[in-house]
PQR file with spaces between the fields and no chain letter, atoms N, CA, C, O and H, PARSE charges and radii, in Angstrom:
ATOM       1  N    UNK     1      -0.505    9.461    9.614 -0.4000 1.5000
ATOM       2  CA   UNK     1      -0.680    8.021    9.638 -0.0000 2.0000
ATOM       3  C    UNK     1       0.116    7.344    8.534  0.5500 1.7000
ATOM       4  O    UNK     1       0.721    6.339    8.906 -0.5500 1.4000
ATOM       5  N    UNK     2       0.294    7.807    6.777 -0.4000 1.5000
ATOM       6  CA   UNK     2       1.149    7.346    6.562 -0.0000 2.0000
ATOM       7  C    UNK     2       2.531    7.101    6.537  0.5500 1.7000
ATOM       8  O    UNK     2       3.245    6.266    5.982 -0.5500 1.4000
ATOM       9  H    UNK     2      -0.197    8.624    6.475  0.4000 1.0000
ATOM      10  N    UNK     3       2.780    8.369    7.535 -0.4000 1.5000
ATOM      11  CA   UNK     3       4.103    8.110    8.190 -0.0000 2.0000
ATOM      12  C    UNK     3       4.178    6.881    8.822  0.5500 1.7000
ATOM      13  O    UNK     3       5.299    6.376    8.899 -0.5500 1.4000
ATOM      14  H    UNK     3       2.201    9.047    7.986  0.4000 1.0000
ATOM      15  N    UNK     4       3.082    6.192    9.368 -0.4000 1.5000
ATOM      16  CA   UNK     4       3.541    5.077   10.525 -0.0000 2.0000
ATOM      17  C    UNK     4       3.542    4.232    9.516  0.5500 1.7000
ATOM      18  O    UNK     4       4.707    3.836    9.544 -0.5500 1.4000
ATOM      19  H    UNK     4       2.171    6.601    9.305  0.4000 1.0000
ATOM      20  N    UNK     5       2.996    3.656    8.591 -0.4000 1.5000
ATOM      21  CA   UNK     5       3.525    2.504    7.876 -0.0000 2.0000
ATOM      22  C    UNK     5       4.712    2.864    6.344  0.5500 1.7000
ATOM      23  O    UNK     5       4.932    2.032    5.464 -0.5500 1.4000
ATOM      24  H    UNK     5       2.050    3.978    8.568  0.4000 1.0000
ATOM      25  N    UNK     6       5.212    4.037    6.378 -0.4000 1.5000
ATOM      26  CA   UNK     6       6.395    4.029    5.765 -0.0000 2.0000
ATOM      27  C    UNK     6       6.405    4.503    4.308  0.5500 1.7000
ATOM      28  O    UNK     6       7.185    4.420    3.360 -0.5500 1.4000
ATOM      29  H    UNK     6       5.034    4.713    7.093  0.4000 1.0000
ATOM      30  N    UNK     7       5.098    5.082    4.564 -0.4000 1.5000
ATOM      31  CA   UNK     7       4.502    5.333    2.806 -0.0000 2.0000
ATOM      32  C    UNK     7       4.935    6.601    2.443  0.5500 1.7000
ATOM      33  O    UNK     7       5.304    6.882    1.302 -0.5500 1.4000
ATOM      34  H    UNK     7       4.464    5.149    5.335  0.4000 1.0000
ATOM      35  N    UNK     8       4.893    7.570    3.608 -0.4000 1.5000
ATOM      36  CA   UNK     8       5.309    8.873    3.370 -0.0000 2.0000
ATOM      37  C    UNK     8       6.368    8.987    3.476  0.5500 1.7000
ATOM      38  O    UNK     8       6.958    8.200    4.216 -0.5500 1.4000
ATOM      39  H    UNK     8       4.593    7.343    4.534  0.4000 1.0000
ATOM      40  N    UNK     9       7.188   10.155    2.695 -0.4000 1.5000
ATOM      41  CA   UNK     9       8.479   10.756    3.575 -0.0000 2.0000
ATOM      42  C    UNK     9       8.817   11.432    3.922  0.5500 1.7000
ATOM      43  O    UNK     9       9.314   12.261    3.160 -0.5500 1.4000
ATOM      44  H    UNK     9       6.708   10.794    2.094  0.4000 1.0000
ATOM      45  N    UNK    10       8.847   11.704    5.566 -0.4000 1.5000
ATOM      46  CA   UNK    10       8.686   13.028    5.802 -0.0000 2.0000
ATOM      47  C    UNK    10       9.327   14.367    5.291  0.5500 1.7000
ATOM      48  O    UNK    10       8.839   15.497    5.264 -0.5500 1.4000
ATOM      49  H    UNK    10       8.443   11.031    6.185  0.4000 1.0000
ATOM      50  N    UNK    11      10.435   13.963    4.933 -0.4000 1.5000
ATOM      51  CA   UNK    11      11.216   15.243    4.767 -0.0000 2.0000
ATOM      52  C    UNK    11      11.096   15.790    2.950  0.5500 1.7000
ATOM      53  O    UNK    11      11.734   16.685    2.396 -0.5500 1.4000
ATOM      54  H    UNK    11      10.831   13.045    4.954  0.4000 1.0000
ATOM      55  N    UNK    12      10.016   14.844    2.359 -0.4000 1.5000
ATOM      56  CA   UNK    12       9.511   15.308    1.168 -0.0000 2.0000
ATOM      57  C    UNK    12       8.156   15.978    0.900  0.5500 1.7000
ATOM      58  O    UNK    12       7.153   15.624    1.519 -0.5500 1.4000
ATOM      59  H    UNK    12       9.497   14.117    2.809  0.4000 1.0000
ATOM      60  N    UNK    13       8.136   16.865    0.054 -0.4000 1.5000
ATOM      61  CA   UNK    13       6.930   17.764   -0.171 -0.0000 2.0000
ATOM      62  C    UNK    13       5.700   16.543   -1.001  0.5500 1.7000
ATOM      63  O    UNK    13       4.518   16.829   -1.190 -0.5500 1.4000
ATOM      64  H    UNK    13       8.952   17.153   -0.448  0.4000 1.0000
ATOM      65  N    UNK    14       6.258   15.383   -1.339 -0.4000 1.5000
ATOM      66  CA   UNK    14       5.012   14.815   -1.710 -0.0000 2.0000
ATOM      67  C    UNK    14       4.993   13.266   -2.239  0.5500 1.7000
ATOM      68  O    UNK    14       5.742   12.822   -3.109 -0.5500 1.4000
ATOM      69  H    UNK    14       7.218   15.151   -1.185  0.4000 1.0000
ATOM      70  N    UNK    15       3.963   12.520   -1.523 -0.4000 1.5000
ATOM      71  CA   UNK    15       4.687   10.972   -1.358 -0.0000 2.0000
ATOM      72  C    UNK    15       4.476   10.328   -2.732  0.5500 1.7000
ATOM      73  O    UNK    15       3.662   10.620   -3.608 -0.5500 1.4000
ATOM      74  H    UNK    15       3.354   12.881   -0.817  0.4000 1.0000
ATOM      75  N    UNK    16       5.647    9.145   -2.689 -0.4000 1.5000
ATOM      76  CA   UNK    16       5.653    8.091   -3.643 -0.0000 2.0000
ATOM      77  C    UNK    16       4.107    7.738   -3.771  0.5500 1.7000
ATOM      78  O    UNK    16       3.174    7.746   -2.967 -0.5500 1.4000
ATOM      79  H    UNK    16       6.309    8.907   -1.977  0.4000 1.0000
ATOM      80  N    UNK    17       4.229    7.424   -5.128 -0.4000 1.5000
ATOM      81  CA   UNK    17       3.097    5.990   -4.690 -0.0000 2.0000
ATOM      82  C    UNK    17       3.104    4.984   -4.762  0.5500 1.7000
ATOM      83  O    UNK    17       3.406    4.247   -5.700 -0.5500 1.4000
ATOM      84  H    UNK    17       4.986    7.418   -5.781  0.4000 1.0000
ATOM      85  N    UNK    18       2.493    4.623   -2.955 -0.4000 1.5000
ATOM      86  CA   UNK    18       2.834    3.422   -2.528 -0.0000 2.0000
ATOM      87  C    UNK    18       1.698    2.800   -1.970  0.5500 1.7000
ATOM      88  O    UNK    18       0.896    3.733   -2.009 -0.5500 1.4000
ATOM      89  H    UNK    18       2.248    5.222   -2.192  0.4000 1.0000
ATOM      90  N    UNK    19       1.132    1.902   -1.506 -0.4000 1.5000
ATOM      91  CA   UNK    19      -0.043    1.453   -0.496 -0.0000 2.0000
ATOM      92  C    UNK    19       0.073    0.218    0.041  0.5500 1.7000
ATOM      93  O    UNK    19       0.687   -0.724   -0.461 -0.5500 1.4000
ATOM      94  H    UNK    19       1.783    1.144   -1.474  0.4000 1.0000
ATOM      95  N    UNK    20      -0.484    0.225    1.001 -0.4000 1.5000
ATOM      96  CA   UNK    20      -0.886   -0.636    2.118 -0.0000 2.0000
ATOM      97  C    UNK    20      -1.996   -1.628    2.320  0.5500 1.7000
ATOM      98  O    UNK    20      -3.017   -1.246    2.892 -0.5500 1.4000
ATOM      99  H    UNK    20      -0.982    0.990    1.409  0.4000 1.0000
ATOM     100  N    UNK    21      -1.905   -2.676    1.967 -0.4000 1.5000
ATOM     101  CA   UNK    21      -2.975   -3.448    2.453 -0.0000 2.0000
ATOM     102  C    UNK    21      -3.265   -4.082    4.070  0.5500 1.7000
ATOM     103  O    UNK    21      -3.074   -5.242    4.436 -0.5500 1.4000
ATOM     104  H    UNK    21      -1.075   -2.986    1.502  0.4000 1.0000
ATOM     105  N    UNK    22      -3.551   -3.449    4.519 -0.4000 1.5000
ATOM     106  CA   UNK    22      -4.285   -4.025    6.133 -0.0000 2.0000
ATOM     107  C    UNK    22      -5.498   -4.857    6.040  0.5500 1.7000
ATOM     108  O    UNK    22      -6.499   -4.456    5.447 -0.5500 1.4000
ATOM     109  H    UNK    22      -3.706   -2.507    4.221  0.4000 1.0000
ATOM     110  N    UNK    23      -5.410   -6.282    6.751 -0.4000 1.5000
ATOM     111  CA   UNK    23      -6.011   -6.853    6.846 -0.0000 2.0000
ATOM     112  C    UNK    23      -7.291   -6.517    8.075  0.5500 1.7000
ATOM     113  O    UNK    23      -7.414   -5.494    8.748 -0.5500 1.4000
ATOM     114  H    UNK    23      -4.597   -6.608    7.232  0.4000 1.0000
ATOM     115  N    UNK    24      -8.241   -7.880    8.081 -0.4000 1.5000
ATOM     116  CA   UNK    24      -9.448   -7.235    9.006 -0.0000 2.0000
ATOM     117  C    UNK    24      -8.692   -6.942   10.584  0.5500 1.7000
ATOM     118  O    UNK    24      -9.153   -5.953   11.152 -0.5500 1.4000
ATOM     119  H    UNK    24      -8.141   -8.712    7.534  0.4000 1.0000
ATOM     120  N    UNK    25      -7.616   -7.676   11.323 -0.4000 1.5000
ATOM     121  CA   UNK    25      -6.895   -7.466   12.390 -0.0000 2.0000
ATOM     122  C    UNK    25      -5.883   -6.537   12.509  0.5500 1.7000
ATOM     123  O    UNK    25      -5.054   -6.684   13.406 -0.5500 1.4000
ATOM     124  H    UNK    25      -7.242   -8.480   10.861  0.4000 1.0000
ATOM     125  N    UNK    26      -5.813   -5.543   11.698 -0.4000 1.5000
ATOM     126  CA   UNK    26      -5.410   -4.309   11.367 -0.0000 2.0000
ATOM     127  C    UNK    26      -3.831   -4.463   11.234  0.5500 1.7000
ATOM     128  O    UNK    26      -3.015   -3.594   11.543 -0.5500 1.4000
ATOM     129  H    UNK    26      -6.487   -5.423   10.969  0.4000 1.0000
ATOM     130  N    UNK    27      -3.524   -5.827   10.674 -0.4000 1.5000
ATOM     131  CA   UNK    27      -2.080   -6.304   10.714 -0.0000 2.0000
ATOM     132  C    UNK    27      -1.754   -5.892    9.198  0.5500 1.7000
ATOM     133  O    UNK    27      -2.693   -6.065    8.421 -0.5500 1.4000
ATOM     134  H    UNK    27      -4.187   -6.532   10.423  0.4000 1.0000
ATOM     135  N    UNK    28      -0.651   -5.410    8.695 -0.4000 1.5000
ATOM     136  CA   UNK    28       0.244   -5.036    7.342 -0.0000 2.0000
ATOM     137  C    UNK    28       0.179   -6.292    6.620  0.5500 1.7000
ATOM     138  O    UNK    28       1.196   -6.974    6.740 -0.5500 1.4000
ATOM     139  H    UNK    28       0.112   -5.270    9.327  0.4000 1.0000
ATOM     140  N    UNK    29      -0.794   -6.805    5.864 -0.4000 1.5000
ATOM     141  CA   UNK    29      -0.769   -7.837    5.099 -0.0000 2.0000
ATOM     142  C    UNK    29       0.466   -7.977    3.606  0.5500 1.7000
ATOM     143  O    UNK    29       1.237   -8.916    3.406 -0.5500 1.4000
ATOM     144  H    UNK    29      -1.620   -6.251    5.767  0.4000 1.0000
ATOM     145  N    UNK    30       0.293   -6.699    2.735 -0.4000 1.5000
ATOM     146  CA   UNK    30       1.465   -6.552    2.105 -0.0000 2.0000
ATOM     147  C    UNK    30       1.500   -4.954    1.847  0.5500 1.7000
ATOM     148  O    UNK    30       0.682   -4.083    2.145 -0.5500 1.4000
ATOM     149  H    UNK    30      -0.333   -5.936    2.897  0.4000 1.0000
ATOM     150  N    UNK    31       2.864   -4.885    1.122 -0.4000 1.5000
ATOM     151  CA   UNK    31       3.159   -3.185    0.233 -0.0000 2.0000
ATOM     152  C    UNK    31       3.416   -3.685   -0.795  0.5500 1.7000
ATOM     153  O    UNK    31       3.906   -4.743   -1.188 -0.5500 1.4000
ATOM     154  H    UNK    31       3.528   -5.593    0.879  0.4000 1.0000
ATOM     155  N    UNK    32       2.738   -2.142   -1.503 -0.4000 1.5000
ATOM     156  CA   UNK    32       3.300   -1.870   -2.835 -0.0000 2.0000
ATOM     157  C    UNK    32       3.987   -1.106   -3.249  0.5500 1.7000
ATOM     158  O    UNK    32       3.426   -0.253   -3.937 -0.5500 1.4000
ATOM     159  H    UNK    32       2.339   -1.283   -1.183  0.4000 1.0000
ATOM     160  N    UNK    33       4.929   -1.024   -3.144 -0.4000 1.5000
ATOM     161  CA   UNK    33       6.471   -0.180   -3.410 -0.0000 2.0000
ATOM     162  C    UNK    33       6.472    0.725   -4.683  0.5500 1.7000
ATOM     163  O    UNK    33       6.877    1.887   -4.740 -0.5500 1.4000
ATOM     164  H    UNK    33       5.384   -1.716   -2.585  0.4000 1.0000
ATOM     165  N    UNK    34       5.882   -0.114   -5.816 -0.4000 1.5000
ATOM     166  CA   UNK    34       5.711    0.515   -6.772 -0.0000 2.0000
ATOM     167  C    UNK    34       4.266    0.800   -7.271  0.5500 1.7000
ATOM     168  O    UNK    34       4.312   -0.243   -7.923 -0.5500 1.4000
ATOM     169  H    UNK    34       5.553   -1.057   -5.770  0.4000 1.0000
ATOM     170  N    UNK    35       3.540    1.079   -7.434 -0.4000 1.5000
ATOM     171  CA   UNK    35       2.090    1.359   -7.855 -0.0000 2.0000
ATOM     172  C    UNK    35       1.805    1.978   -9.174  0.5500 1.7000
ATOM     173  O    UNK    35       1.717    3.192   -9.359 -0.5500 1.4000
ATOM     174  H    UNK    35       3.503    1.927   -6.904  0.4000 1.0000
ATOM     175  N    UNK    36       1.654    0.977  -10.156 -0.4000 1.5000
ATOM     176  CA   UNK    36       1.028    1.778  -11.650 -0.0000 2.0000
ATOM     177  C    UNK    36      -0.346    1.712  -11.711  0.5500 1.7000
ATOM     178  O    UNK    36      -0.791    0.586  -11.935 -0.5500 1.4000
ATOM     179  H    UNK    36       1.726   -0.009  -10.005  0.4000 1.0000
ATOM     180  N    UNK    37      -1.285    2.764  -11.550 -0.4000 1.5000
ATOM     181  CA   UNK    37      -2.524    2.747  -11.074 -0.0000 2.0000
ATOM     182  C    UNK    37      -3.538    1.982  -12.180  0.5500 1.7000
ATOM     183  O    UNK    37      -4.599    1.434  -11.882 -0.5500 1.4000
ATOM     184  H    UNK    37      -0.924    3.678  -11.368  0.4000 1.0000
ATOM     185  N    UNK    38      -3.019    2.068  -13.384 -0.4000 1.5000
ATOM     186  CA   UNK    38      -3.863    0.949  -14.132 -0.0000 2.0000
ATOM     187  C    UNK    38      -3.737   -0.600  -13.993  0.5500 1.7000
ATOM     188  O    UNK    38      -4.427   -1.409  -14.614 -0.5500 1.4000
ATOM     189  H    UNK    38      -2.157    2.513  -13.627  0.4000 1.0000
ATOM     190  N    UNK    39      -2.827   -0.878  -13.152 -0.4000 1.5000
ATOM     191  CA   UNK    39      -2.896   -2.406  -12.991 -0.0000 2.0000
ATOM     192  C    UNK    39      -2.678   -2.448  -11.228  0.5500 1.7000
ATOM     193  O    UNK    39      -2.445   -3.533  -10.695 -0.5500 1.4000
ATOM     194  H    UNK    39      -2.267   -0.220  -12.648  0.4000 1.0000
ATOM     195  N    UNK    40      -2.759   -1.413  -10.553 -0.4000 1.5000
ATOM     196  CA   UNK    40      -2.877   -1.586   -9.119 -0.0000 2.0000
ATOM     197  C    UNK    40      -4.345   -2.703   -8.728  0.5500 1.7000
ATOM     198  O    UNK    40      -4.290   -3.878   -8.365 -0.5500 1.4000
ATOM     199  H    UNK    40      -2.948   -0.532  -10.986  0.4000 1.0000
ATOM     200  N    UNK    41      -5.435   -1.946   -8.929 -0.4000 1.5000
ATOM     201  CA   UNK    41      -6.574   -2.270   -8.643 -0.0000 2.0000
ATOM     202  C    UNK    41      -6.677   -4.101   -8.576  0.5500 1.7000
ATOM     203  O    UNK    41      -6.941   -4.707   -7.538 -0.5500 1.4000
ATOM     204  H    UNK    41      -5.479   -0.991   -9.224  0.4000 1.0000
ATOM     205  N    UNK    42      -6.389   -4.804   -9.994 -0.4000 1.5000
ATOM     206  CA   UNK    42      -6.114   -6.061   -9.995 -0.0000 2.0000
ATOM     207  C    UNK    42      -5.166   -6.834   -9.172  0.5500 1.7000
ATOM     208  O    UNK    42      -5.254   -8.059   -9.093 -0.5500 1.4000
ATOM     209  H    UNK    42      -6.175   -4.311  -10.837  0.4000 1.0000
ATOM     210  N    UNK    43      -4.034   -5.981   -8.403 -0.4000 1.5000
ATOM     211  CA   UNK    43      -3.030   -6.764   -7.686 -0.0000 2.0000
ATOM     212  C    UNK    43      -3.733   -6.775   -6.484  0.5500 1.7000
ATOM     213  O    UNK    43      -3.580   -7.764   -5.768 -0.5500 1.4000
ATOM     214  H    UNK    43      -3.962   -4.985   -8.467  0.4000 1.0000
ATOM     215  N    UNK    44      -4.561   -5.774   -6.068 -0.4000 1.5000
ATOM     216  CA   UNK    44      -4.990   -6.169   -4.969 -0.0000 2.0000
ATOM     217  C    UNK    44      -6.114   -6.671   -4.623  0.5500 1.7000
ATOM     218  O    UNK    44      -6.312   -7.176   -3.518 -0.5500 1.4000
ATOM     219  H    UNK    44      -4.686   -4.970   -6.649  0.4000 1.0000
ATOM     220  N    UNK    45      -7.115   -6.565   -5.700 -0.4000 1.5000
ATOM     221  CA   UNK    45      -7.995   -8.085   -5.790 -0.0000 2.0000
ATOM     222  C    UNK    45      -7.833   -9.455   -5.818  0.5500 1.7000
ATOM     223  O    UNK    45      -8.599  -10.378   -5.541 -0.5500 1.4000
ATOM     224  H    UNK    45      -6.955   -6.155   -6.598  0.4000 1.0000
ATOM     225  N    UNK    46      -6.123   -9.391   -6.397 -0.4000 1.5000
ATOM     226  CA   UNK    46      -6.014  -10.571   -6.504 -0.0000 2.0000
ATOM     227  C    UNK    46      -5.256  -11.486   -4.834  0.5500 1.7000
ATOM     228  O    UNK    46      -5.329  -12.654   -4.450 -0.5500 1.4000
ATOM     229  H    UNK    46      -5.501   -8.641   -6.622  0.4000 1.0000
ATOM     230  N    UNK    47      -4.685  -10.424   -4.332 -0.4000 1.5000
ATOM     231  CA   UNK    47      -3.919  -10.698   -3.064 -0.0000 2.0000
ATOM     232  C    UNK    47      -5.189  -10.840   -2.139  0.5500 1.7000
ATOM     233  O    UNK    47      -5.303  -11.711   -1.276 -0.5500 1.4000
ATOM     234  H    UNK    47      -4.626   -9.476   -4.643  0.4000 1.0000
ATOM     235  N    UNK    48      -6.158   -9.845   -2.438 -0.4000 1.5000
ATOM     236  CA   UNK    48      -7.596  -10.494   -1.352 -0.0000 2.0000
ATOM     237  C    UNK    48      -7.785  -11.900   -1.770  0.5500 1.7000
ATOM     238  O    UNK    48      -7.439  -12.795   -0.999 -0.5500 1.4000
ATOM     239  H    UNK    48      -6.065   -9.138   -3.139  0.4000 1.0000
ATOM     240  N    UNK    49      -8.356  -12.201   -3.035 -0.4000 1.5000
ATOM     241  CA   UNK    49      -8.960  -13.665   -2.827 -0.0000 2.0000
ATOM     242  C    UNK    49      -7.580  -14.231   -2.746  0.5500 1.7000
ATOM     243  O    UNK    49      -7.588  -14.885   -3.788 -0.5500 1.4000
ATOM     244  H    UNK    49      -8.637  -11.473   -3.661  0.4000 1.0000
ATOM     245  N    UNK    50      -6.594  -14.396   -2.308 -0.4000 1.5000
ATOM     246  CA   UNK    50      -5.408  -15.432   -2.090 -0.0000 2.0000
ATOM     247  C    UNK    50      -5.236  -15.635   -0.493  0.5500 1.7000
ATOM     248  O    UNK    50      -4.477  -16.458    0.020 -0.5500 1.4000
ATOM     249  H    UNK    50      -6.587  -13.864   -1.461  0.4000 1.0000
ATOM     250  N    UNK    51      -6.239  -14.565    0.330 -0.4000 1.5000
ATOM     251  CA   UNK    51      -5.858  -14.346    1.502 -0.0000 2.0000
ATOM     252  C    UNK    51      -6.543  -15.715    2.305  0.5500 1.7000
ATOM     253  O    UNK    51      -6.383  -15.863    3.517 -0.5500 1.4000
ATOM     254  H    UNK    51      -6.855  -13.897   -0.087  0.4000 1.0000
């Protein structure tokens, strides 16, 4: 599955980190290309209440 939204790669032994926010209509709301896990958590609290 994260092959289908682009997170994985297949022909690598082990993925970036990257993530996906899907909204409640299971539509790709945004990516995160880059992910530093101590300030991930806040970007995407903050992109919820903006939604």
């Amino acid at each position: 599955m994260s092959v289908d939204f682009g997170v994985s790669e297949p022909d690598s032994a082990r993925s970036p980190r990257k993530s996906v926010l899907i909204g409640p209509d299971g539509k790709v709301v945004t990516t995160y290309d880059k992910v530093t896990p101590a300030d991930h958590a806040g970007q995407v609290i903050d992109d919820l209440d903006n939604m």
